[in-house]
BAFIDO-922562 format. One line per field, with one value per residue: x, y, z of N, C-alpha, C in turn. Coordinates in Angstrom, 3 decimals, decimal comma. Example, Ala and Ser with C-alpha at 12.3 -4.5 7.8 and 13.67 -1.06 7.14 Angstrom:
BEGIN
nc1: (13,190 / 12,850)
nc2: (-5,690 / -2,250)
nc3: (7,800 / 7,080)
cac1: (12,300 / 13,670)
cac2: (-4,500 / -1,060)
cac3: (7,800 / 7,140)
cc1: (13,200 / 12,900)
cc2: (-3,300 / 0,030)
cc3: (7,800 / 7,870)
END
This chain:
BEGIN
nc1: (51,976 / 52,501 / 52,929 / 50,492 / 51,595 / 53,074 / 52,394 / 49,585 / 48,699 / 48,673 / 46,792 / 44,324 / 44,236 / 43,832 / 41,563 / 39,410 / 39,970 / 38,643 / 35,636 / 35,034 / 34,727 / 32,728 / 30,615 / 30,883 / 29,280 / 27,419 / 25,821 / 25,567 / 24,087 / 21,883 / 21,269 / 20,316 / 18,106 / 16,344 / 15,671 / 14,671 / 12,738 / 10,987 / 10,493 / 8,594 / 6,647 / 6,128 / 5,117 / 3,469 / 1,222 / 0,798 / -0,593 / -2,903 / -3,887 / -4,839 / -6,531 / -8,316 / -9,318 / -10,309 / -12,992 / -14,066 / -15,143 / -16,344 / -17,971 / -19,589 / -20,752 / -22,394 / -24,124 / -25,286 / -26,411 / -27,836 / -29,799 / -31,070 / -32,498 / -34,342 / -35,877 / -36,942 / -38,121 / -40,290 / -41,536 / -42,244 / -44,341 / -45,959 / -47,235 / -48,082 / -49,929 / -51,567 / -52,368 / -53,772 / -55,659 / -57,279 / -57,940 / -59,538 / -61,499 / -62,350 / -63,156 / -65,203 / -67,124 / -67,011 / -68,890 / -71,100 / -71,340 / -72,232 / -74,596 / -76,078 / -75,904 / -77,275 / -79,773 / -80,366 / -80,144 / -82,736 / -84,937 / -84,567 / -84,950 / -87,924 / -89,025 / -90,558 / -93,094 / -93,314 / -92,944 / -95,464 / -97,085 / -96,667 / -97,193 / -100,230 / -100,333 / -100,196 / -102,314 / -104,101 / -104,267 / -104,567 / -106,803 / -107,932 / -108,019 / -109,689 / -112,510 / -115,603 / -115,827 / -117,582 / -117,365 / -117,941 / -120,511 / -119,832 / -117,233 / -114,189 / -112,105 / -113,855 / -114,946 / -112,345 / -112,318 / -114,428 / -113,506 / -111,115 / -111,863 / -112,025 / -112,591 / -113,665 / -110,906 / -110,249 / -108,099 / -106,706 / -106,819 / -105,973 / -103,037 / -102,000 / -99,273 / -97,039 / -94,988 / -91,107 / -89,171 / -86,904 / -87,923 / -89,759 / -88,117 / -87,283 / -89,021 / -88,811 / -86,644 / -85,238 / -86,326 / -84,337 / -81,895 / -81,742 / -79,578 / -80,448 / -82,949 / -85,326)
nc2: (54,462 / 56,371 / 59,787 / 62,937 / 64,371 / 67,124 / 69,494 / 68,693 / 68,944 / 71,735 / 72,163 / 70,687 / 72,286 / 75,500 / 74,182 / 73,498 / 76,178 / 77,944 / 76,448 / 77,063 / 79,915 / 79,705 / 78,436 / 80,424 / 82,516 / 81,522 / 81,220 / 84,222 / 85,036 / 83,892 / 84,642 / 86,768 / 86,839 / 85,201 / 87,211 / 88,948 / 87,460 / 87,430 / 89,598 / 90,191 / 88,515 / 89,915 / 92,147 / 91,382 / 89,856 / 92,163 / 93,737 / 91,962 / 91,803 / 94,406 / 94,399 / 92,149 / 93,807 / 96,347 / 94,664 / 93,623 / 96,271 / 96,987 / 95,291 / 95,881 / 98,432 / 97,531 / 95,822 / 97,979 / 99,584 / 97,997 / 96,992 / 99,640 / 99,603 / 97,643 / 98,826 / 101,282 / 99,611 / 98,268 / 101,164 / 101,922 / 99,821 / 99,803 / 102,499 / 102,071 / 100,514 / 102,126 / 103,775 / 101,981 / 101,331 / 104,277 / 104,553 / 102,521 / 103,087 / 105,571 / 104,688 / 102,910 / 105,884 / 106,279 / 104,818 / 104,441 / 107,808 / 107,873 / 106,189 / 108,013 / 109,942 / 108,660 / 108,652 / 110,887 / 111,738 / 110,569 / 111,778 / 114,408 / 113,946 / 113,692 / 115,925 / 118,076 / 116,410 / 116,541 / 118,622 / 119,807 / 118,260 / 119,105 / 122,066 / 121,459 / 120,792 / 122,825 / 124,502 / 123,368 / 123,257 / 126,036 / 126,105 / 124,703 / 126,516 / 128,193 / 128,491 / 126,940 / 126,444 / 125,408 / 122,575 / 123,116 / 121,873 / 123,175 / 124,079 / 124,931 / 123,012 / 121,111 / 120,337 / 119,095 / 116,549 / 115,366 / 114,510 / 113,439 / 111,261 / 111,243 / 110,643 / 112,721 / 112,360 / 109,772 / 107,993 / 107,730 / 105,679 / 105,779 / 106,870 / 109,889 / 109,935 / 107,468 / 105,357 / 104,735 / 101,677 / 101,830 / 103,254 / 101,315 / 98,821 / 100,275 / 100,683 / 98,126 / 98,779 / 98,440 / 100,330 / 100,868 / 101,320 / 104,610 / 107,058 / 109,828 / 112,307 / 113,443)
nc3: (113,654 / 111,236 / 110,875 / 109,855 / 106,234 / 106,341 / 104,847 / 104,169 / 106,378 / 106,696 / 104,568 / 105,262 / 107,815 / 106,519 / 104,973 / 107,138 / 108,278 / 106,147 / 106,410 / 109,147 / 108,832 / 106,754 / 108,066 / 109,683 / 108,420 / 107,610 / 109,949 / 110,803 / 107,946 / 108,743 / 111,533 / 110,416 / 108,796 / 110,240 / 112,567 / 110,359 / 110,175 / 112,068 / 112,804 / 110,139 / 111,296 / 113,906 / 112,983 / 111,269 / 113,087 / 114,755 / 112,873 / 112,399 / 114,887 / 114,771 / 112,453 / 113,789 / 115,643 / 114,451 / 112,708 / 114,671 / 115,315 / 113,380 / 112,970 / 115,447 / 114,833 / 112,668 / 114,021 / 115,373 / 113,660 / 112,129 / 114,351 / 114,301 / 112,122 / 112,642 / 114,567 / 112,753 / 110,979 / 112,477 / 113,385 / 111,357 / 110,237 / 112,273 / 111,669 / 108,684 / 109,767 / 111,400 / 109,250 / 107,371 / 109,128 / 109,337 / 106,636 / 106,131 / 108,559 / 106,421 / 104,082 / 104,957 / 105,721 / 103,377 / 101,673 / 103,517 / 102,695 / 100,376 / 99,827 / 101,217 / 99,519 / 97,379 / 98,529 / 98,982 / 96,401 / 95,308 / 97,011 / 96,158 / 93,115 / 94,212 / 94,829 / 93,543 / 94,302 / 97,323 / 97,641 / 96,854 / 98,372 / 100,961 / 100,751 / 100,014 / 102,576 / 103,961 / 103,556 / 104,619 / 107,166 / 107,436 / 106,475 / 108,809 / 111,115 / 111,202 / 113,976 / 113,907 / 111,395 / 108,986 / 106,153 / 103,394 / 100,997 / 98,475 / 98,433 / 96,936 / 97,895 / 98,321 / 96,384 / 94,875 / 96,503 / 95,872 / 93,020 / 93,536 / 94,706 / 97,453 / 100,987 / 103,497 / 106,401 / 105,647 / 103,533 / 100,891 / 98,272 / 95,633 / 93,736 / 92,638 / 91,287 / 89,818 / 91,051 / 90,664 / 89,443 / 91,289 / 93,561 / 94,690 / 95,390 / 97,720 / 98,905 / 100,532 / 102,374 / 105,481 / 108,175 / 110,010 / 108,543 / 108,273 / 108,653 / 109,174 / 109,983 / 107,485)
cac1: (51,376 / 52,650 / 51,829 / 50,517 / 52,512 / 52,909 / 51,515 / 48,409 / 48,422 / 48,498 / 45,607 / 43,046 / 44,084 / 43,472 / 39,924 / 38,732 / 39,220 / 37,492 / 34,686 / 34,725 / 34,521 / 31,358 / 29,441 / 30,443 / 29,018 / 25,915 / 24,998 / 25,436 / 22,747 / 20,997 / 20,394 / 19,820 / 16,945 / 15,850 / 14,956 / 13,577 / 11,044 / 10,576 / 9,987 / 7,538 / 5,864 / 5,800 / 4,309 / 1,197 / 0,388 / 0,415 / -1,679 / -3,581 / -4,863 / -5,608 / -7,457 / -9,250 / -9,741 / -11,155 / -13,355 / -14,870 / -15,850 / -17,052 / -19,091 / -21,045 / -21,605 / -23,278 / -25,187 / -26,001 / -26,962 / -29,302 / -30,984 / -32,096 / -33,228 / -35,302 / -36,787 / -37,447 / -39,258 / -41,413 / -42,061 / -42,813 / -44,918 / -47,399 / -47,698 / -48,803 / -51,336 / -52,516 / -52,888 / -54,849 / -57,309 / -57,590 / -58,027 / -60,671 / -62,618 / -62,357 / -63,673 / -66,680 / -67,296 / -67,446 / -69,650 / -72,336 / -71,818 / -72,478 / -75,715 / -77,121 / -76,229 / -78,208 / -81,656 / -80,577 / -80,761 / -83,939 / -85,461 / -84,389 / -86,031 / -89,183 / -89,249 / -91,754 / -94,260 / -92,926 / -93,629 / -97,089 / -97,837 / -95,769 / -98,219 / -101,683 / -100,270 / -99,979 / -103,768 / -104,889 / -103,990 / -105,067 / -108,505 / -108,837 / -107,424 / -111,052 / -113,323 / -116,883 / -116,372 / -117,675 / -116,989 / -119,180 / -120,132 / -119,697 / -116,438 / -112,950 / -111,513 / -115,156 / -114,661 / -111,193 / -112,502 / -115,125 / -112,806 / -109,769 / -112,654 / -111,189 / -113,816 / -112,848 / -110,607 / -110,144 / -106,668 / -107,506 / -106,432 / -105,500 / -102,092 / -101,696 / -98,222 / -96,523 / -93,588 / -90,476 / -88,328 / -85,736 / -88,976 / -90,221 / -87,113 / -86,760 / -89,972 / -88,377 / -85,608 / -85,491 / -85,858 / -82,996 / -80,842 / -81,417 / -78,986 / -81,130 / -84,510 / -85,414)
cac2: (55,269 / 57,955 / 61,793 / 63,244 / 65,159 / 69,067 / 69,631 / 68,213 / 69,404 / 73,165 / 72,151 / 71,060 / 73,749 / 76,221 / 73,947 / 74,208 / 77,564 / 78,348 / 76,000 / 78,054 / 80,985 / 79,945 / 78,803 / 82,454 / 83,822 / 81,180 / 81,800 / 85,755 / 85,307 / 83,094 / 85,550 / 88,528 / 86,216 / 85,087 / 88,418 / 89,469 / 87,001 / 87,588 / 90,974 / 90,034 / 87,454 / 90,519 / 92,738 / 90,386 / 89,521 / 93,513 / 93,679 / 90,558 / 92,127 / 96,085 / 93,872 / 91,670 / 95,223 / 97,018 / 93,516 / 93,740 / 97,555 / 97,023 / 94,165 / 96,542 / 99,248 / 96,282 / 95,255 / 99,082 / 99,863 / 96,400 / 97,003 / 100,793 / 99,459 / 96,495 / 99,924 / 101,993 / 98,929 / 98,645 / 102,227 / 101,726 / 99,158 / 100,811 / 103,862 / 101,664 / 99,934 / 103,289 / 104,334 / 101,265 / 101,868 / 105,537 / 103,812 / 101,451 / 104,244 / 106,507 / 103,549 / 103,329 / 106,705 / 106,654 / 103,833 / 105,601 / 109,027 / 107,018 / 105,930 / 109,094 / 110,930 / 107,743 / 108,622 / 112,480 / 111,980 / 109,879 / 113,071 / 115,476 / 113,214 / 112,967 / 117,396 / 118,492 / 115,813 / 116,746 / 120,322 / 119,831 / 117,816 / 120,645 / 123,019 / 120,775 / 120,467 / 124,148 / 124,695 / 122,089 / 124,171 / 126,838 / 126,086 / 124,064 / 127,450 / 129,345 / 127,489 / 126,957 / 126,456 / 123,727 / 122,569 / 123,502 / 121,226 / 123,835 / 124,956 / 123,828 / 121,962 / 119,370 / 119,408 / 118,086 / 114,976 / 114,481 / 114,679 / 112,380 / 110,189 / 111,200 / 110,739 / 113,112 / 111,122 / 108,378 / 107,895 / 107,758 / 104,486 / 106,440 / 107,934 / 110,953 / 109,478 / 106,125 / 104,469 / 103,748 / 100,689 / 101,830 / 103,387 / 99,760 / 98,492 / 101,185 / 100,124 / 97,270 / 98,940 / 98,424 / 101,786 / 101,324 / 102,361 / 105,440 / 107,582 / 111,053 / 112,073 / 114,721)
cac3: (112,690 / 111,288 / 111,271 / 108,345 / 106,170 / 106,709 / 103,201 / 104,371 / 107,844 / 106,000 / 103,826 / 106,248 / 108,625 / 105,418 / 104,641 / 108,273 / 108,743 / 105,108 / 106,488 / 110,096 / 107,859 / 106,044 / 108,917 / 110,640 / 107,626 / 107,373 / 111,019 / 110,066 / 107,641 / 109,293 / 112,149 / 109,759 / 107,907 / 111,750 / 112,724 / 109,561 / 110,084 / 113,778 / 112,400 / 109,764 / 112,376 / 114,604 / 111,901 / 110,634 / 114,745 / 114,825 / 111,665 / 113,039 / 116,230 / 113,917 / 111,817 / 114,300 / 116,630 / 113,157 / 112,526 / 116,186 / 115,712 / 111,922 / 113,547 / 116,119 / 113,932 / 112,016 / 114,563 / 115,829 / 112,093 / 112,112 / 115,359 / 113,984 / 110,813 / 113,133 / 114,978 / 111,949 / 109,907 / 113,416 / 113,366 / 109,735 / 110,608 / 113,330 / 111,199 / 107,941 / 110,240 / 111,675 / 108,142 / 106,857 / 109,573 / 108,801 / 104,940 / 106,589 / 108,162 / 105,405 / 103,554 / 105,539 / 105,752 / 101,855 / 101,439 / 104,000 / 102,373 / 98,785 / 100,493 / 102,052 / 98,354 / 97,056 / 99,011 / 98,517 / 94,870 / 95,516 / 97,701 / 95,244 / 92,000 / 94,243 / 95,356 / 93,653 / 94,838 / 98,417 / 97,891 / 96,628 / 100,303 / 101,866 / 100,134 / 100,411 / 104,243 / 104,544 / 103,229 / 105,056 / 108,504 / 107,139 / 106,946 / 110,725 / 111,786 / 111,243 / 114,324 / 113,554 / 109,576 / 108,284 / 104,816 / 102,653 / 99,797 / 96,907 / 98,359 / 95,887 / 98,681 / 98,406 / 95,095 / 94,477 / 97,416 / 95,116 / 91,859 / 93,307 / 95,131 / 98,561 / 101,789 / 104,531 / 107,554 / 105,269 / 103,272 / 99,184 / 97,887 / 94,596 / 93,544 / 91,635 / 90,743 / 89,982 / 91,581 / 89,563 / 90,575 / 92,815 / 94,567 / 94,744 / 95,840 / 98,590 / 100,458 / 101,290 / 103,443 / 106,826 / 108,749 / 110,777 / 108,215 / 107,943 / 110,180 / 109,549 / 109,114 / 106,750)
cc1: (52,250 / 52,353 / 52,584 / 51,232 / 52,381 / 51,829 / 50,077 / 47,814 / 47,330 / 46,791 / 44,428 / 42,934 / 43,089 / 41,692 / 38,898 / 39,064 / 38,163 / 36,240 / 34,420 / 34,384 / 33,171 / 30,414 / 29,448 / 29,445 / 27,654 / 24,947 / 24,637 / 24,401 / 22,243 / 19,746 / 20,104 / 18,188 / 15,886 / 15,315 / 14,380 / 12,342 / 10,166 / 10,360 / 8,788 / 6,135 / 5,230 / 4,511 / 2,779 / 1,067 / -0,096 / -0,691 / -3,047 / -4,655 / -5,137 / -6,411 / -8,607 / -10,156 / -11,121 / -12,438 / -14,492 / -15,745 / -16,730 / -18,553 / -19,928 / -21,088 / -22,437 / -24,370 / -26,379 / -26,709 / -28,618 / -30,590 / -31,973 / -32,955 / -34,468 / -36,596 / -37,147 / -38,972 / -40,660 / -42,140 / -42,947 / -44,386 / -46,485 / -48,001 / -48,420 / -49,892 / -52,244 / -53,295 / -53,888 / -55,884 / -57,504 / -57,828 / -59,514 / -61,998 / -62,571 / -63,392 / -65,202 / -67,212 / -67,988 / -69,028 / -71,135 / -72,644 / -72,618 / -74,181 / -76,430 / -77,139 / -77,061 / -79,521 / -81,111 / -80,941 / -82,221 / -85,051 / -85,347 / -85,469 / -87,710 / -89,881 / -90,380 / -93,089 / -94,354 / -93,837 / -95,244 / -97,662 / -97,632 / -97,561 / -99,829 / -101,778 / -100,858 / -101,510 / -104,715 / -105,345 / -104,432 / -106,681 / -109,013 / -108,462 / -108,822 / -111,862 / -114,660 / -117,258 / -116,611 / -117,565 / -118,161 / -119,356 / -119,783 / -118,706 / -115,464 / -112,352 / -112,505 / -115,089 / -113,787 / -111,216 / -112,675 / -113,983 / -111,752 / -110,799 / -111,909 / -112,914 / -112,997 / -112,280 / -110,578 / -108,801 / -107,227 / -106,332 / -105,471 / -104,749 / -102,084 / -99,936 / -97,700 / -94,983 / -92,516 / -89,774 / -87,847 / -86,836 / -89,792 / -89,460 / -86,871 / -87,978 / -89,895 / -87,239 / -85,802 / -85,318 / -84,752 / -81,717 / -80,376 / -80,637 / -79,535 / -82,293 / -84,478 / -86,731)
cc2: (56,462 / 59,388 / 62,227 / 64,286 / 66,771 / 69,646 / 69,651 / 68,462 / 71,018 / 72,956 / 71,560 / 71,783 / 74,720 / 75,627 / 73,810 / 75,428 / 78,378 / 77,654 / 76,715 / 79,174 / 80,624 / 79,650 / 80,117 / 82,647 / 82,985 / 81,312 / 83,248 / 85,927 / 84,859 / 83,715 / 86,626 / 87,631 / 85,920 / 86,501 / 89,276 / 88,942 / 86,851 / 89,152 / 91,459 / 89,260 / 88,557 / 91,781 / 92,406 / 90,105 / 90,643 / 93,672 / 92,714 / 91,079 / 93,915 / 95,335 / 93,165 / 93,054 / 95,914 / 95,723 / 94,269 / 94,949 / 97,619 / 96,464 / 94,883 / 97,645 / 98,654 / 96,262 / 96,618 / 99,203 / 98,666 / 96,634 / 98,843 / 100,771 / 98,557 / 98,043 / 100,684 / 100,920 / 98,780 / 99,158 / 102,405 / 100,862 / 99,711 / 102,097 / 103,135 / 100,969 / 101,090 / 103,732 / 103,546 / 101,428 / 103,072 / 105,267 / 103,907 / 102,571 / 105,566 / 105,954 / 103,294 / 104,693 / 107,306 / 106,224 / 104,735 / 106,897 / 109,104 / 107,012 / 107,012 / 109,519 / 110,003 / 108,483 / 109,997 / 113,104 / 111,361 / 111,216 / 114,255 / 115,434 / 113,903 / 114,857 / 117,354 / 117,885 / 116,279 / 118,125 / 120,244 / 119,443 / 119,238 / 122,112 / 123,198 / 121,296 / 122,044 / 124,686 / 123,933 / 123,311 / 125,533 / 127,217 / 125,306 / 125,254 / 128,133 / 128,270 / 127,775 / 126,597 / 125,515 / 123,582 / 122,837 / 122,570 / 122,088 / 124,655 / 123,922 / 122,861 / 120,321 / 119,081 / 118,644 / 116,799 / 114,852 / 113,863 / 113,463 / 111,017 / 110,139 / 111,497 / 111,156 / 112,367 / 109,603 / 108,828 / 107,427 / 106,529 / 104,475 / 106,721 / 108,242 / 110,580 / 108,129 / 105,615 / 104,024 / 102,494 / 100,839 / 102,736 / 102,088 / 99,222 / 98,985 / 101,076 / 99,438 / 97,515 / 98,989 / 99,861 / 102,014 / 101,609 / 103,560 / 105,832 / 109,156 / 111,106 / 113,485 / 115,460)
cc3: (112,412 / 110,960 / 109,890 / 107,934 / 106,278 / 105,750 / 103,501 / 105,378 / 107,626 / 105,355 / 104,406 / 107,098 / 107,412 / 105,088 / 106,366 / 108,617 / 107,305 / 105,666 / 107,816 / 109,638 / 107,705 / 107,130 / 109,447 / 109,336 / 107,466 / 108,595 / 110,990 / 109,681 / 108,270 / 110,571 / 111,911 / 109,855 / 109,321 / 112,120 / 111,856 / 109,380 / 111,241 / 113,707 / 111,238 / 110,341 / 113,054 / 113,792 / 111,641 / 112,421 / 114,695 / 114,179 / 111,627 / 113,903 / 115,310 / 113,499 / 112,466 / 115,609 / 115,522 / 112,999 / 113,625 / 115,845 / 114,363 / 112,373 / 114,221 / 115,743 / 113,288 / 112,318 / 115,057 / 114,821 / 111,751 / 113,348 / 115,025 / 113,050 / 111,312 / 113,233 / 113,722 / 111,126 / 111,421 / 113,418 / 112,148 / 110,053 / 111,043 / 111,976 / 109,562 / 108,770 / 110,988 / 110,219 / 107,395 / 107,662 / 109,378 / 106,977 / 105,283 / 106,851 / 106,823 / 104,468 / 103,518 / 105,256 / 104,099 / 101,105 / 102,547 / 103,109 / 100,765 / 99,125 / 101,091 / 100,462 / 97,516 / 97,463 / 98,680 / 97,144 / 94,630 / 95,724 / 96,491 / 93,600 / 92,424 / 94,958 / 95,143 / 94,351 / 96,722 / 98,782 / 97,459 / 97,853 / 100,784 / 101,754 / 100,572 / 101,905 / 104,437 / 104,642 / 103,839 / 106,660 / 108,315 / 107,303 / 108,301 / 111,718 / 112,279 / 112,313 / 113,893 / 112,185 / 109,405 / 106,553 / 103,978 / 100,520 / 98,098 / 97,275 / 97,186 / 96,735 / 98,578 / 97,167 / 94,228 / 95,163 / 96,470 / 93,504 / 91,923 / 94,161 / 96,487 / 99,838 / 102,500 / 105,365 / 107,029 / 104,054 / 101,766 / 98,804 / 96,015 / 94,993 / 92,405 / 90,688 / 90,920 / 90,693 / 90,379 / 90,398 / 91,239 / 93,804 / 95,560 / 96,034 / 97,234 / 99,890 / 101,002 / 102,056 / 104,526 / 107,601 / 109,524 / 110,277 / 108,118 / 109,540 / 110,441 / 109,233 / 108,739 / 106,938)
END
């Protein structure tokens, strides 16, 4: 065989060291670009664990924030059911006081007849006060018996006044409603 010529010797010397050349210079970049991304790698992991750190603490403020709002609607809670029973009796309370000013306007309607007993009553005591008197048929007291047809110790089957309906109505209440007596 023989050995190639000089010419040619020169010119792949000359194209391997231009090709030693470019790898120096593609490993060069190669480990710029390498550690710029072992420096952006390092970066976002960094940014990775701030973010999953921030995350974590967002998260139990979350949960702190959630469990005060559980306790407040609770609190909420109790204090609207205190207040519906303070409703409730109030409620009641109305409905009774409705009902007493009911018979009070009843009582009030029915005064004067009241005060006339009141009155009768008072005159009545009046005269069992004197002992020894006896009635005397030509006093005014024998003559209003005779007049309304009243026999002493006996209860006159007559009234001087009529009943309206809700008078009617009202004799049929059971006494145990009332809660005072007048």
């Amino acid at each position: 065989m023989s050995a190639p010529p000089a010419v040619q010797i020169r010119e792949a010397n000359a194209h391997l060291a231009a090709l030693h050349g470019r790898v120096a210079e593609l490993e060069r970049r190669l480990g710029a670009a390498e550690r710029t991304v072992r420096g952006q790698a390092e970066s976002l992991i960094r940014k990775d664990g701030e973010l999953r750190a921030a995350l974590r603490e967002l998260g139990a403020a979350k949960d702190r924030e959630i469990t005060a709002l559980q306790q407040k609607l609770l609190s909420s809670e109790e204090t609207i059911q205190k207040l519906l029973n303070v409703i409730q009796k109030k409620d009641d309370l109305i409905v009774q006081l409705k009902y007493r000013s009911h018979l009070l306007t009843k009582i009030c309607r029915n005064r004067p007849i009241l005060d006339n007993l009141l009155s009768y009553m008072a005159e009545g005591e009046q005269l069992s006060t004197f002992p020894g008197t006896q009635s005397d048929s030509s006093s005014p007291v024998h003559d209003e018996f005779q007049e309304s047809n009243c026999i002493p110790n006996q209860i006159s089957k007559n009234k001087d006044f009529s009943l309206s309906e809700d008078d009617l109505e009202d004799q049929e209440l059971d006494t145990s409603q009332f809660g005072t007596t007048v």
